[in-house]
C-alpha positions in Angstrom: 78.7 77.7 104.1 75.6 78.8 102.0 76.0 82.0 103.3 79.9 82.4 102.5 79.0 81.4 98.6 75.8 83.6 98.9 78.0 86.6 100.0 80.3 85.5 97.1 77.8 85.4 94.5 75.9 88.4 95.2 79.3 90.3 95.7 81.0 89.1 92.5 77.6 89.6 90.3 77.2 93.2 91.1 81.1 94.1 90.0 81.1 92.2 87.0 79.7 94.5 84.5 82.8 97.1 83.4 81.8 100.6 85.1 84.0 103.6 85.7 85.8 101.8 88.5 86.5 98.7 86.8 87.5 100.6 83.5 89.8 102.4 85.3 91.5 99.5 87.2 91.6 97.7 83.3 93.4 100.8 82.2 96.1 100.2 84.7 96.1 97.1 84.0 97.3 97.0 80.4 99.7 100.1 80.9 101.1 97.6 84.1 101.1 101.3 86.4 100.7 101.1 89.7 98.3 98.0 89.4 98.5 95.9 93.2 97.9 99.8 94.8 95.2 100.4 92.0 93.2 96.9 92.5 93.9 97.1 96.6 92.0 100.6 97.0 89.4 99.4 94.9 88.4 95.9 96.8 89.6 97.1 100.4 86.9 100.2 99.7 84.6 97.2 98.8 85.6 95.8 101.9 84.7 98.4 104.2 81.7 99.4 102.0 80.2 95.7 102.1 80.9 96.1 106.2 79.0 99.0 106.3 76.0 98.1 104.8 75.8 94.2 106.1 76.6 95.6 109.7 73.6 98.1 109.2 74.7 101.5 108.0 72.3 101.1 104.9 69.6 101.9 107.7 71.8 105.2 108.8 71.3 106.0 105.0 68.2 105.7 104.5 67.2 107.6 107.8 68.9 110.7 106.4 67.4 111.6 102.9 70.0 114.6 101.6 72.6 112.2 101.4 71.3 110.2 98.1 70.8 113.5 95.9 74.1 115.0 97.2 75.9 111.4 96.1 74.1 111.1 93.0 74.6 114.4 91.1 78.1 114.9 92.6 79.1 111.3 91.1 77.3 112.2 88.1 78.6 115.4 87.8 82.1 114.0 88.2 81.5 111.3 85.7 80.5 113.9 83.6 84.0 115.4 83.7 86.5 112.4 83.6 84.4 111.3 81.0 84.9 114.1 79.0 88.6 113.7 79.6 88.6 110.3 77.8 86.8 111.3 74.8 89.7 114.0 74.7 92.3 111.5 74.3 90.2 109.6 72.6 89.9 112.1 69.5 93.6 113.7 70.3 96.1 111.2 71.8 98.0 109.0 69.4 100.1 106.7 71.5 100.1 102.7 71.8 101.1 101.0 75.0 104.9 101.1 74.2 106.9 101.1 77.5 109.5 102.6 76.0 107.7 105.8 75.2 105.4 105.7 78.1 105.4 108.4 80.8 104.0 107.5 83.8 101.5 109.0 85.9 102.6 110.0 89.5 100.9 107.6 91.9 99.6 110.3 94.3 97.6 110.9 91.3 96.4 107.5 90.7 95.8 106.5 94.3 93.4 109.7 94.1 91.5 109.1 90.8 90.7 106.1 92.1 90.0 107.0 95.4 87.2 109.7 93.4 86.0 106.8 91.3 85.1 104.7 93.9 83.8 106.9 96.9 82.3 109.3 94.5 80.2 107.2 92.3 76.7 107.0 94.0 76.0 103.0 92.5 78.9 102.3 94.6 76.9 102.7 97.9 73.6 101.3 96.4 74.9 98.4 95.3 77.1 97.7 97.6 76.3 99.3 100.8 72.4 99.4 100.2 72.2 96.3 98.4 74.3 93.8 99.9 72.8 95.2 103.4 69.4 94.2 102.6 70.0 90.6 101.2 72.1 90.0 104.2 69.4 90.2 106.5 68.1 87.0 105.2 71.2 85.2 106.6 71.0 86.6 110.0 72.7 83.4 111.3 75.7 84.3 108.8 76.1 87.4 108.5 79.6 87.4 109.5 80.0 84.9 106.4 78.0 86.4 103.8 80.3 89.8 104.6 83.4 87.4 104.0 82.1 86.4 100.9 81.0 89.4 99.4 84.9 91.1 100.5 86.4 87.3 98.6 84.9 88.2 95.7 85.6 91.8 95.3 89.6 91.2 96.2 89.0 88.2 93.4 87.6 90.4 90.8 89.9 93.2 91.2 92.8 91.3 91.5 92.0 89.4 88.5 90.9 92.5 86.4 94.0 93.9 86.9 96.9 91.3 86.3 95.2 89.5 83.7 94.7 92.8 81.5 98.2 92.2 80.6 97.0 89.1 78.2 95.3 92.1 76.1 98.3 94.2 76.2 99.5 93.2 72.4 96.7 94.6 71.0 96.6 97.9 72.9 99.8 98.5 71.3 98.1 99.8 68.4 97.2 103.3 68.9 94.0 102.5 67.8 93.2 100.5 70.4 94.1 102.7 72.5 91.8 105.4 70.8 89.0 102.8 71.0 89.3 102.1 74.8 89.5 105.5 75.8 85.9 106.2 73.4 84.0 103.2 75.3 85.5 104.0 78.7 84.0 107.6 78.0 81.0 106.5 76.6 80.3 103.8 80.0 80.3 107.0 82.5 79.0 109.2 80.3 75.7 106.6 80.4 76.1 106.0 83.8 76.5 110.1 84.7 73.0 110.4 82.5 71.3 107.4 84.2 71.5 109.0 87.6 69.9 112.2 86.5 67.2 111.1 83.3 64.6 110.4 86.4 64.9 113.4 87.6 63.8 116.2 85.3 
């Protein structure tokens, strides 16, 4: 069992802190859009991430050296952009969270933003794929357990981002709000699109 809540742990400490994915999925959240297909992508990518990297594909990785500079200024470079589109409606947009006045975003475009935000972002696979693989090896004996926990606690997180972003939905009804959300949602991948590159110039 000390594997499982290991797995668990581990899993559930490195998605905690609010990042482009999890912004997103909070975003979709409070405007209630598309939210189960939203927070399924995002912890079944987990999923087969987290399989990857305990059932040895962070040694594939690391064996081929183009892949992390490729990842890391195509995510930032990405980043970059859909950053820039928040701080757009951020400084332009003017509308609460009012269902009645809401116009919904086509879900082949959802399913694809946050298909980009997850695959795309380079932190992605080393957390979770380069990450998770390494402290695994330590529980050889459960591997197959410390895998299940890390998965629990993704499909937990997301899950629970998600629904419960409806509790702040009152608030968001202010444009304001709005305006603010949008501003620190750009401002989070705008610092993580410059933290992949500062080290490297």
């Amino acid at each position: 069992m000390s594997g499982l809540l290991a797995g668990f742990s581990l899993g559930f400490s490195l998605i905690l802190a609010i990042g482009s994915q999890n912004a997103f999925v909070l975003r979709q959240g409070l405007k209630k859009e598309h939210i189960f297909i939203v927070c399924f992508i995002c912890a079944l990518s987990d999923a087969i991430l987290i399989g990857l990297g305990v059932f040895g594909f962070s040694v594939i990785i690391t064996s081929i050296p183009w892949i992390e500079p490729l990842a890391r200024y195509g995510g930032a470079l990405f980043l970059f952009i859909y950053g820039a589109m928040n701080f757009k409606s951020a400084f332009t947009a003017n509308d609460g969270l009012n269902p009645a006045n809401a116009n919904p975003s086509a879900l082949s475009k959802i399913v694809l933003t946050c298909l980009a935000l997850t695959w795309l972002n380079p932190h992605v696979y080393l957390d979770t794929v380069m990450l998770i693989g390494s402290v695994s090896t330590q529980y050889a004996s459960e591997r197959d357990l410390f895998a299940l926990g890390a998965i629990t606690a993704s499909f937990v997180f997301f899950f629970s981002l998600g629904y419960g972003a409806r509790i702040l939905r009152p608030f968001f009804e202010n444009p304001k709000s709005w305006k603010i959300l949008d501003f620190l949602i750009a401002c989070i991948m705008w610092a993580i699109s410059f933290s992949l590159i500062k080290d490297h110039f």
